[in-house]
GUGU-960855 format. One record per residue (C-alpha): y, z, x; residue in one letter; residue number from 1. Coordinates in Angstrom, 1 decimal. Layout:
% residues N
       py       pz       px   residuo   num
        Y        Z        X         a   NUM
...
***
This chain:
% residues 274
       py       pz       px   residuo   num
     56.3    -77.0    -70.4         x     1
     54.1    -73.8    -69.9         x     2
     54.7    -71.2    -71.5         x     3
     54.2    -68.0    -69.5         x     4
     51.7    -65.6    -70.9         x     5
     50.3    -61.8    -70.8         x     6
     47.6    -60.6    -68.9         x     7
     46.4    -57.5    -67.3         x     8
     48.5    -57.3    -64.0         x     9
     51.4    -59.2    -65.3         x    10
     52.7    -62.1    -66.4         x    11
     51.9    -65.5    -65.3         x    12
     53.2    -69.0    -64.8         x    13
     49.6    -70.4    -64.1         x    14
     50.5    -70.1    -60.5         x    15
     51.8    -66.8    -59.3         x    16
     52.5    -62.8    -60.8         x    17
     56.1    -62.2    -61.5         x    18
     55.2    -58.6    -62.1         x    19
     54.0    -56.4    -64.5         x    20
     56.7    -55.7    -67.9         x    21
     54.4    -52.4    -68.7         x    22
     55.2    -51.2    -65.1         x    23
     58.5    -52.0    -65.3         x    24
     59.0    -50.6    -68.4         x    25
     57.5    -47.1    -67.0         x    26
     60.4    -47.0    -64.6         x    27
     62.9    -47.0    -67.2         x    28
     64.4    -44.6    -69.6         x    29
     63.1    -44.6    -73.1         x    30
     66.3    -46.3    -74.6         x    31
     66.6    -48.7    -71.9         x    32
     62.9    -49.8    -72.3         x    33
     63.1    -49.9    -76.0         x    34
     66.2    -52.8    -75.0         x    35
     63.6    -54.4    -72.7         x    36
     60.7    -54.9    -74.9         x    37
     63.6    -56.4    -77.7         x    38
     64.9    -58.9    -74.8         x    39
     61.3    -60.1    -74.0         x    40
     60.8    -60.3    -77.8         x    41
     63.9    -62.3    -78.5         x    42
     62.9    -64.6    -75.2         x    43
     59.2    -65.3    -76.6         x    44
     60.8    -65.6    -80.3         x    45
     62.8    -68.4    -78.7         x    46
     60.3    -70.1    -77.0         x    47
     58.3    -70.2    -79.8         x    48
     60.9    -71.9    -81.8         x    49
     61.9    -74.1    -78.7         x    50
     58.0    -75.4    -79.5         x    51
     57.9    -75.7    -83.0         x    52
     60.8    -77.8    -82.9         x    53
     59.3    -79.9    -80.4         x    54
     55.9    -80.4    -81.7         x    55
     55.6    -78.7    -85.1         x    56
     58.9    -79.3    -87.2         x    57
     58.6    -82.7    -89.8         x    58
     61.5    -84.3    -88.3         x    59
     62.8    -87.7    -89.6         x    60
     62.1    -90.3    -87.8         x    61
     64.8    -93.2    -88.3         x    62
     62.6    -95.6    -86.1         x    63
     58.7    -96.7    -86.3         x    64
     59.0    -96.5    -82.4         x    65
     60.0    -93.0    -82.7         x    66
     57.4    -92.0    -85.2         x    67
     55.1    -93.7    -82.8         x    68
     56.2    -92.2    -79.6         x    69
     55.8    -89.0    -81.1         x    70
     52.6    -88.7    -82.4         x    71
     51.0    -90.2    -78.6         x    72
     53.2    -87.2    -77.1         x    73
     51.2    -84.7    -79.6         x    74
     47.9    -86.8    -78.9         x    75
     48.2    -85.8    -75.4         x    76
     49.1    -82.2    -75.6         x    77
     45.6    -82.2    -77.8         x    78
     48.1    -80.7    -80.6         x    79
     46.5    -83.4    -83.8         x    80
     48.1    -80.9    -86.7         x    81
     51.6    -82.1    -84.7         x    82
     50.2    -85.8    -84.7         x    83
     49.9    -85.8    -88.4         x    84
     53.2    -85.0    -89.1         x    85
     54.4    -88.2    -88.1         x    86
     52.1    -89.9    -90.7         x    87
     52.6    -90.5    -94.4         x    88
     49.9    -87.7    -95.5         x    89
     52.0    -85.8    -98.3         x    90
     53.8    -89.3    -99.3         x    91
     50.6    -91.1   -100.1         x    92
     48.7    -88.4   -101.3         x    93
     51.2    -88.0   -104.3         x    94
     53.0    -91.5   -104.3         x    95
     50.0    -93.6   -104.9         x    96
     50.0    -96.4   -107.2         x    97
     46.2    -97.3   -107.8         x    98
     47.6    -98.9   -110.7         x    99
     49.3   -101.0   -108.4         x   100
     46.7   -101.7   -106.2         x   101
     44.6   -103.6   -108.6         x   102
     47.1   -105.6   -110.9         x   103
     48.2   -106.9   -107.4         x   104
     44.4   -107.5   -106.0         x   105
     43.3   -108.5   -109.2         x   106
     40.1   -106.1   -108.5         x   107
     39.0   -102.7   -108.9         x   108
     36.7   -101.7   -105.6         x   109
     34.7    -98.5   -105.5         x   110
     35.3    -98.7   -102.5         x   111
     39.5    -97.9   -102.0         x   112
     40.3    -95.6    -99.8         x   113
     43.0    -94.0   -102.4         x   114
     43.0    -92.6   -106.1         x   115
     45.1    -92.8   -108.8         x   116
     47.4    -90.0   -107.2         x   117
     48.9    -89.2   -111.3         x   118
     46.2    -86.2   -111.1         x   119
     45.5    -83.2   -109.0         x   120
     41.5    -84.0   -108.0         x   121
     43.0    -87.6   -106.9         x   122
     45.6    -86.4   -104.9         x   123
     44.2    -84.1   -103.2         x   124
     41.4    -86.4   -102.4         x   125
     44.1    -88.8   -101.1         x   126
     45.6    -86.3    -99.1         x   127
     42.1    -85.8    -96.9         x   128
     41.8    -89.3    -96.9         x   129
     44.5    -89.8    -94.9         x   130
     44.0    -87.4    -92.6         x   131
     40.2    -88.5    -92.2         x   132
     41.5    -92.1    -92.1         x   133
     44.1    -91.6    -89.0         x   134
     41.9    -89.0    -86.8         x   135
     38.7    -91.6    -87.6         x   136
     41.1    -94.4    -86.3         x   137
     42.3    -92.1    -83.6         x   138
     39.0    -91.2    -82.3         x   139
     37.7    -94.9    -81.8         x   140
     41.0    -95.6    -80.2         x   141
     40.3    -92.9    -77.9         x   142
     36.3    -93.6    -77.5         x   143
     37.9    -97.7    -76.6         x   144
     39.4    -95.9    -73.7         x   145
     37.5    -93.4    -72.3         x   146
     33.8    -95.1    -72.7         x   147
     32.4    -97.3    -69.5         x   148
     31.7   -100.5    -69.9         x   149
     27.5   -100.2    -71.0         x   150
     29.0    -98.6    -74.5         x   151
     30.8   -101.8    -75.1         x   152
     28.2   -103.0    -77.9         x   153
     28.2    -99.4    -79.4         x   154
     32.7    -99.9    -79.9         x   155
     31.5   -103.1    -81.8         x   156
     29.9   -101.3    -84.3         x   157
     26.3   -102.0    -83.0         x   158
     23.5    -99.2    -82.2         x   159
     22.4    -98.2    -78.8         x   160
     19.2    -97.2    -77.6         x   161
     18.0    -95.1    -74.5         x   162
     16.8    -97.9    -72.9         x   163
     20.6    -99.3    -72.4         x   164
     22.2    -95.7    -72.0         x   165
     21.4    -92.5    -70.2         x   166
     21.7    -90.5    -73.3         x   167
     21.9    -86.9    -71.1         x   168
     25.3    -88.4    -69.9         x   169
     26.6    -89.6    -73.9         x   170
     28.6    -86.6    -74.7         x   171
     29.9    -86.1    -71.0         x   172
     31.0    -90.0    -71.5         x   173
     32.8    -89.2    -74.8         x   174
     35.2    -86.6    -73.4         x   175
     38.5    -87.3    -74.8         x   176
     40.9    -85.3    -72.3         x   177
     41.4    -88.4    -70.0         x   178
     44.0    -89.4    -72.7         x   179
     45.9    -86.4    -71.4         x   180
     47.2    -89.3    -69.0         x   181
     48.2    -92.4    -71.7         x   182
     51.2    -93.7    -71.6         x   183
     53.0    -95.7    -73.5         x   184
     53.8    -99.7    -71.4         x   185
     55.6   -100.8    -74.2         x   186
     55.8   -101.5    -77.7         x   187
     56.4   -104.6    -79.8         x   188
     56.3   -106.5    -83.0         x   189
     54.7   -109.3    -83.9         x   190
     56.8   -112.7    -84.3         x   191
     54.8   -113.0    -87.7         x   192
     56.7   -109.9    -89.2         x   193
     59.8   -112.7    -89.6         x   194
     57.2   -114.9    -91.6         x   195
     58.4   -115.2    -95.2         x   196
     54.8   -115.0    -97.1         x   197
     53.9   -112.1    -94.8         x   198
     57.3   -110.2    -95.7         x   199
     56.5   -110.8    -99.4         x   200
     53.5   -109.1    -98.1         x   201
     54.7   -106.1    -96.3         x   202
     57.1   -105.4   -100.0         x   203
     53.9   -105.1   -102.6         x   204
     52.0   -102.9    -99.7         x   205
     55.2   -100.5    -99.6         x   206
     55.7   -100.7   -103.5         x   207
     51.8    -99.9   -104.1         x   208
     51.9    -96.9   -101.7         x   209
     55.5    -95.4   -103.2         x   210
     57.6    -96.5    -99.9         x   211
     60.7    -98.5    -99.3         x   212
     58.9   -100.1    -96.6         x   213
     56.3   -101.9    -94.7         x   214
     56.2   -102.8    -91.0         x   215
     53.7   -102.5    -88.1         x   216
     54.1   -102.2    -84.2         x   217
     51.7   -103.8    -81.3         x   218
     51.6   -100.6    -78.3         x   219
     50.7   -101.5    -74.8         x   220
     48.6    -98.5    -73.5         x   221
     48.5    -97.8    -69.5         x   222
     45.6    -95.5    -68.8         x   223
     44.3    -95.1    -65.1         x   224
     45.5    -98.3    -64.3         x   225
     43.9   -100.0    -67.1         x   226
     45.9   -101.9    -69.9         x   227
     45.2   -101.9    -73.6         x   228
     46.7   -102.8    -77.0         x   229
     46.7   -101.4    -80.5         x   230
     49.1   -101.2    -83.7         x   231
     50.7    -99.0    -86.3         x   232
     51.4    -99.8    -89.7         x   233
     54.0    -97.9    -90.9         x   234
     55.9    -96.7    -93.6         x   235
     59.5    -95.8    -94.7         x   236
     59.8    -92.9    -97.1         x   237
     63.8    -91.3    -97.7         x   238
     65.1    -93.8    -94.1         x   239
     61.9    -92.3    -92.6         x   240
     59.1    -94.1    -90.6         x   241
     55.9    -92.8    -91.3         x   242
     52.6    -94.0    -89.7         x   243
     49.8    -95.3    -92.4         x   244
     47.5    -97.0    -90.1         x   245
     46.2    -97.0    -86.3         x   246
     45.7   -100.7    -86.2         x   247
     47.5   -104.1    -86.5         x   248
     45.5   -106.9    -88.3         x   249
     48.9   -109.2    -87.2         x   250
     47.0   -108.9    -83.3         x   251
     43.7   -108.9    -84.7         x   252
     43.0   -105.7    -84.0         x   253
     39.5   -103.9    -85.5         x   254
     40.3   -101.7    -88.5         x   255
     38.6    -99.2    -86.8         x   256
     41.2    -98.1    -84.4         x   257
     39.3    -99.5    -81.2         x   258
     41.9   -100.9    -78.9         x   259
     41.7   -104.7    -77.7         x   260
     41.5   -104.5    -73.4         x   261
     43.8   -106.9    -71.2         x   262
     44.2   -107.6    -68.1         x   263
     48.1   -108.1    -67.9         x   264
     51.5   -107.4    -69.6         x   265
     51.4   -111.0    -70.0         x   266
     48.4   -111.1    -72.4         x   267
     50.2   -108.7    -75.0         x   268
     52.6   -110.5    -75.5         x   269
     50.6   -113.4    -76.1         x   270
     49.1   -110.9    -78.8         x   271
     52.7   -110.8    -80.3         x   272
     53.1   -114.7    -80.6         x   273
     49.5   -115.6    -81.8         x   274
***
Protein backbone atom coordinates (compact mmCIF):
# COMPACT_ATOMS: atom_id res chain seq x y z
CA UNK A 1 0.00 0.00 0.00
CA UNK A 2 1.09 3.72 -0.46
CA UNK A 3 0.22 5.94 1.50
CA UNK A 4 -0.55 9.32 -0.12
CA UNK A 5 1.46 12.25 1.02
CA UNK A 6 1.74 16.22 1.18
CA UNK A 7 3.52 18.26 -1.03
CA UNK A 8 3.49 21.69 -2.47
CA UNK A 9 0.71 21.47 -5.23
CA UNK A 10 -1.17 18.85 -3.64
CA UNK A 11 -1.46 15.60 -2.71
CA UNK A 12 0.01 12.59 -4.32
CA UNK A 13 -0.47 8.98 -4.98
CA UNK A 14 3.18 8.63 -6.59
CA UNK A 15 1.40 8.96 -9.90
CA UNK A 16 -0.94 11.83 -10.36
CA UNK A 17 -2.31 15.35 -8.27
CA UNK A 18 -5.66 14.80 -6.79
CA UNK A 19 -5.69 18.55 -5.93
CA UNK A 20 -4.55 20.79 -3.58
CA UNK A 21 -6.56 20.49 0.38
CA UNK A 22 -5.11 24.20 1.06
CA UNK A 23 -6.91 25.38 -2.08
CA UNK A 24 -9.80 23.69 -1.32
CA UNK A 25 -9.95 24.61 1.90
CA UNK A 26 -9.74 28.58 0.74
CA UNK A 27 -13.06 27.97 -1.06
CA UNK A 28 -14.82 27.09 1.94
CA UNK A 29 -16.31 28.80 4.90
CA UNK A 30 -14.31 28.90 8.05
CA UNK A 31 -16.51 26.28 9.85
CA UNK A 32 -16.74 24.06 7.03
CA UNK A 33 -12.94 24.08 6.54
CA UNK A 34 -12.34 23.64 10.15
CA UNK A 35 -14.64 20.04 9.48
CA UNK A 36 -12.35 19.47 6.53
CA UNK A 37 -8.93 19.63 8.04
CA UNK A 38 -10.70 17.16 11.09
CA UNK A 39 -11.90 14.63 8.29
CA UNK A 40 -8.35 14.55 6.60
CA UNK A 41 -7.02 14.28 10.19
CA UNK A 42 -9.20 11.39 11.22
CA UNK A 43 -8.43 9.67 7.56
CA UNK A 44 -4.45 9.97 8.07
CA UNK A 45 -5.04 8.96 11.95
CA UNK A 46 -6.57 5.88 10.43
CA UNK A 47 -4.12 5.09 8.04
CA UNK A 48 -1.59 5.35 10.37
CA UNK A 49 -3.18 2.86 12.66
CA UNK A 50 -4.16 0.70 9.56
CA UNK A 51 -0.04 0.50 9.40
CA UNK A 52 0.94 0.03 12.79
CA UNK A 53 -1.28 -2.89 12.97
CA UNK A 54 0.13 -4.23 10.00
CA UNK A 55 3.76 -3.89 10.50
CA UNK A 56 4.34 -2.39 13.92
CA UNK A 57 1.90 -4.05 16.56
CA UNK A 58 3.61 -7.34 18.58
CA UNK A 59 0.92 -9.64 17.52
CA UNK A 60 0.88 -13.32 18.67
CA UNK A 61 1.89 -15.53 16.44
CA UNK A 62 0.22 -19.12 17.07
CA UNK A 63 2.43 -20.60 14.17
CA UNK A 64 6.39 -20.54 13.47
CA UNK A 65 5.22 -20.15 9.81
CA UNK A 66 3.38 -17.11 10.70
CA UNK A 67 6.18 -15.61 12.70
CA UNK A 68 8.27 -16.44 9.72
CA UNK A 69 6.12 -15.10 7.02
CA UNK A 70 5.96 -11.98 8.80
CA UNK A 71 9.16 -10.88 9.48
CA UNK A 72 10.28 -11.61 5.33
CA UNK A 73 7.03 -9.29 4.65
CA UNK A 74 8.82 -6.54 7.02
CA UNK A 75 12.31 -7.50 5.44
CA UNK A 76 11.02 -6.40 2.23
CA UNK A 77 9.30 -3.23 3.08
CA UNK A 78 12.98 -2.37 4.49
CA UNK A 79 10.89 -1.91 7.94
CA UNK A 80 13.77 -4.21 10.34
CA UNK A 81 12.27 -2.50 13.81
CA UNK A 82 8.85 -4.44 12.36
CA UNK A 83 11.22 -7.61 11.62
CA UNK A 84 12.30 -7.79 15.20
CA UNK A 85 9.07 -7.99 16.61
CA UNK A 86 8.60 -11.35 15.51
CA UNK A 87 11.84 -12.51 17.35
CA UNK A 88 12.30 -13.45 20.92
CA UNK A 89 14.36 -10.04 21.90
CA UNK A 90 12.53 -9.03 25.27
CA UNK A 91 11.89 -12.97 26.11
CA UNK A 92 15.54 -13.82 26.01
CA UNK A 93 16.98 -10.81 27.22
CA UNK A 94 15.09 -11.37 30.64
CA UNK A 95 14.33 -15.23 30.56
CA UNK A 96 17.85 -16.38 30.29
CA UNK A 97 19.12 -19.22 32.18
CA UNK A 98 23.08 -19.07 31.88
CA UNK A 99 22.78 -21.18 34.83
CA UNK A 100 21.25 -23.51 32.62
CA UNK A 101 23.37 -23.25 29.92
CA UNK A 102 26.37 -24.72 31.62
CA UNK A 103 25.08 -27.49 34.05
CA UNK A 104 23.55 -28.77 30.69
CA UNK A 105 27.05 -28.19 28.51
CA UNK A 106 29.05 -29.01 31.33
CA UNK A 107 31.21 -25.73 30.28
CA UNK A 108 31.45 -22.25 30.95
CA UNK A 109 32.62 -20.38 27.39
CA UNK A 110 33.64 -16.80 27.37
CA UNK A 111 32.48 -16.93 24.47
CA UNK A 112 28.23 -17.36 24.93
CA UNK A 113 26.36 -15.18 23.25
CA UNK A 114 23.99 -14.65 26.43
CA UNK A 115 24.44 -13.56 30.25
CA UNK A 116 23.11 -14.47 33.26
CA UNK A 117 19.83 -12.40 32.48
CA UNK A 118 19.17 -12.32 36.88
CA UNK A 119 20.82 -8.64 36.58
CA UNK A 120 20.31 -5.44 34.76
CA UNK A 121 23.99 -4.99 32.89
CA UNK A 122 23.32 -8.77 31.65
CA UNK A 123 20.09 -8.25 30.38
CA UNK A 124 20.47 -5.54 28.69
CA UNK A 125 23.53 -6.90 27.14
CA UNK A 126 21.33 -9.86 26.02
CA UNK A 127 18.83 -7.74 24.67
CA UNK A 128 21.49 -6.13 21.99
CA UNK A 129 22.72 -9.42 21.45
CA UNK A 130 19.84 -10.52 19.93
CA UNK A 131 19.16 -7.95 17.99
CA UNK A 132 22.87 -7.85 16.69
CA UNK A 133 22.58 -11.65 16.43
CA UNK A 134 19.39 -11.67 13.92
CA UNK A 135 20.29 -8.46 11.72
CA UNK A 136 24.16 -10.15 11.57
CA UNK A 137 22.37 -13.35 10.36
CA UNK A 138 20.05 -11.32 8.29
CA UNK A 139 22.56 -9.41 6.50
CA UNK A 140 24.68 -12.61 5.31
CA UNK A 141 21.38 -14.08 4.27
CA UNK A 142 20.89 -11.15 2.23
CA UNK A 143 24.71 -10.60 0.97
CA UNK A 144 24.03 -14.95 -0.07
CA UNK A 145 21.51 -13.44 -2.36
CA UNK A 146 22.39 -10.47 -3.78
CA UNK A 147 26.43 -11.09 -4.40
CA UNK A 148 27.54 -12.52 -7.98
CA UNK A 149 29.22 -15.44 -8.14
CA UNK A 150 33.25 -14.04 -7.85
CA UNK A 151 32.19 -13.19 -3.94
CA UNK A 152 31.54 -16.81 -3.40
CA UNK A 153 34.86 -17.43 -1.33
CA UNK A 154 34.29 -14.01 0.51
CA UNK A 155 30.32 -15.81 1.88
CA UNK A 156 32.69 -18.64 3.09
CA UNK A 157 34.28 -16.65 5.43
CA UNK A 158 37.56 -16.26 3.30
CA UNK A 159 39.24 -12.66 2.39
CA UNK A 160 39.22 -11.23 -1.01
CA UNK A 161 41.77 -9.28 -2.64
CA UNK A 162 41.60 -6.69 -5.62
CA UNK A 163 43.13 -8.96 -7.82
CA UNK A 164 39.82 -11.32 -7.68
CA UNK A 165 37.28 -8.31 -7.30
CA UNK A 166 36.82 -4.87 -8.82
CA UNK A 167 36.64 -3.25 -5.55
CA UNK A 168 35.09 0.32 -7.19
CA UNK A 169 32.06 -2.07 -7.85
CA UNK A 170 31.97 -3.79 -3.91
CA UNK A 171 29.48 -1.63 -2.31
CA UNK A 172 27.36 -1.22 -5.63
CA UNK A 173 27.39 -5.30 -5.42
CA UNK A 174 26.21 -5.33 -1.74
CA UNK A 175 23.05 -3.40 -2.32
CA UNK A 176 20.37 -5.11 -0.42
CA UNK A 177 17.09 -3.62 -2.13
CA UNK A 178 16.86 -6.64 -4.65
CA UNK A 179 15.31 -8.52 -1.66
CA UNK A 180 12.48 -6.07 -2.17
CA UNK A 181 11.43 -9.05 -4.58
CA UNK A 182 11.97 -12.49 -2.23
CA UNK A 183 9.45 -14.59 -1.85
CA UNK A 184 8.68 -17.13 0.10
CA UNK A 185 8.54 -21.01 -2.34
CA UNK A 186 7.73 -22.80 0.55
CA UNK A 187 8.48 -23.78 3.99
CA UNK A 188 9.19 -27.02 5.70
CA UNK A 189 10.56 -29.02 8.60
CA UNK A 190 12.94 -31.31 8.75
CA UNK A 191 11.96 -35.23 9.14
CA UNK A 192 14.71 -35.11 12.08
CA UNK A 193 12.39 -32.86 14.29
CA UNK A 194 10.28 -36.37 14.92
CA UNK A 195 13.78 -37.91 16.10
CA UNK A 196 13.55 -38.80 19.72
CA UNK A 197 17.28 -37.72 20.90
CA UNK A 198 16.78 -34.48 18.90
CA UNK A 199 13.33 -33.69 20.68
CA UNK A 200 15.02 -34.28 24.02
CA UNK A 201 17.18 -31.69 22.43
CA UNK A 202 14.84 -29.13 21.30
CA UNK A 203 13.23 -29.38 25.40
CA UNK A 204 16.73 -28.28 27.32
CA UNK A 205 17.31 -25.52 24.43
CA UNK A 206 13.65 -24.11 25.25
CA UNK A 207 14.10 -24.68 29.10
CA UNK A 208 17.62 -22.83 29.05
CA UNK A 209 16.20 -19.84 27.15
CA UNK A 210 12.77 -19.52 29.51
CA UNK A 211 10.35 -21.03 26.52
CA UNK A 212 7.82 -23.70 26.31
CA UNK A 213 9.34 -24.56 23.08
CA UNK A 214 11.90 -25.40 20.52
CA UNK A 215 11.40 -26.03 16.81
CA UNK A 216 13.02 -24.82 13.56
CA UNK A 217 11.74 -24.40 9.81
CA UNK A 218 13.77 -25.03 6.38
CA UNK A 219 12.34 -21.70 3.80
CA UNK A 220 12.63 -22.14 0.10
CA UNK A 221 13.52 -18.55 -1.13
CA UNK A 222 12.56 -17.58 -5.01
CA UNK A 223 14.56 -14.47 -5.91
CA UNK A 224 14.82 -13.52 -9.71
CA UNK A 225 14.36 -16.83 -10.64
CA UNK A 226 16.92 -18.22 -8.44
CA UNK A 227 16.19 -20.75 -5.62
CA UNK A 228 17.70 -20.84 -2.10
CA UNK A 229 17.27 -22.40 1.32
CA UNK A 230 17.66 -21.22 4.93
CA UNK A 231 16.03 -22.01 8.53
CA UNK A 232 14.50 -20.54 11.63
CA UNK A 233 14.79 -21.68 15.00
CA UNK A 234 12.18 -20.66 16.93
CA UNK A 235 10.67 -20.25 20.03
CA UNK A 236 7.25 -20.49 21.88
CA UNK A 237 6.74 -17.98 24.72
CA UNK A 238 2.74 -17.60 26.26
CA UNK A 239 1.33 -20.10 22.64
CA UNK A 240 3.65 -17.67 20.74
CA UNK A 241 6.31 -18.45 18.08
CA UNK A 242 9.11 -16.33 18.29
CA UNK A 243 12.23 -16.50 15.97
CA UNK A 244 15.76 -17.07 17.86
CA UNK A 245 17.80 -17.93 14.97
CA UNK A 246 18.22 -17.37 11.08
CA UNK A 247 19.70 -20.66 10.42
CA UNK A 248 18.90 -24.50 10.56
CA UNK A 249 21.92 -26.67 11.64
CA UNK A 250 19.12 -29.80 10.90
CA UNK A 251 19.99 -28.75 6.73
CA UNK A 252 23.34 -27.92 7.47
CA UNK A 253 22.99 -24.57 7.08
CA UNK A 254 26.18 -21.97 8.12
CA UNK A 255 25.51 -20.28 11.41
CA UNK A 256 26.10 -17.28 9.81
CA UNK A 257 22.80 -16.84 8.10
CA UNK A 258 24.22 -17.42 4.40
CA UNK A 259 21.64 -19.28 2.52
CA UNK A 260 22.61 -22.80 0.82
CA UNK A 261 21.75 -22.32 -3.36
CA UNK A 262 19.75 -25.08 -5.40
CA UNK A 263 18.94 -25.70 -8.36
CA UNK A 264 15.31 -27.25 -7.93
CA UNK A 265 12.34 -27.65 -5.50
CA UNK A 266 13.41 -31.06 -5.58
CA UNK A 267 16.85 -30.45 -3.86
CA UNK A 268 15.11 -28.91 -0.65
CA UNK A 269 13.38 -31.34 0.01
CA UNK A 270 16.15 -33.54 -0.12
CA UNK A 271 17.50 -30.92 2.54
CA UNK A 272 14.45 -31.95 4.73
CA UNK A 273 15.15 -35.75 4.58
CA UNK A 274 18.99 -35.77 4.91
Amino acid sequence: MKIRRARQGGWTDGVRNVGSPVSICSLLRPAACAVRVEAVAAILLALCFWAGAAFGASEPFSTPESAITFFIDCVKAENYDCALRACAVEQIADGFDYEGLIKWLRVMSPSSQYLPSEYGLFAAHNRHAVEYFILHQLSWMTLSMVLPPEYESYLSMRMLVDSTINFDRVVADMNPQRIQRLEIAEIGRSHLLDNERHEQYLEQQAEVYGAQAATSRAVLYELDGSLFVGGFQLLQYDGNWLIAALHDILISQPGTGTLIKVSSPSEFEALLHE
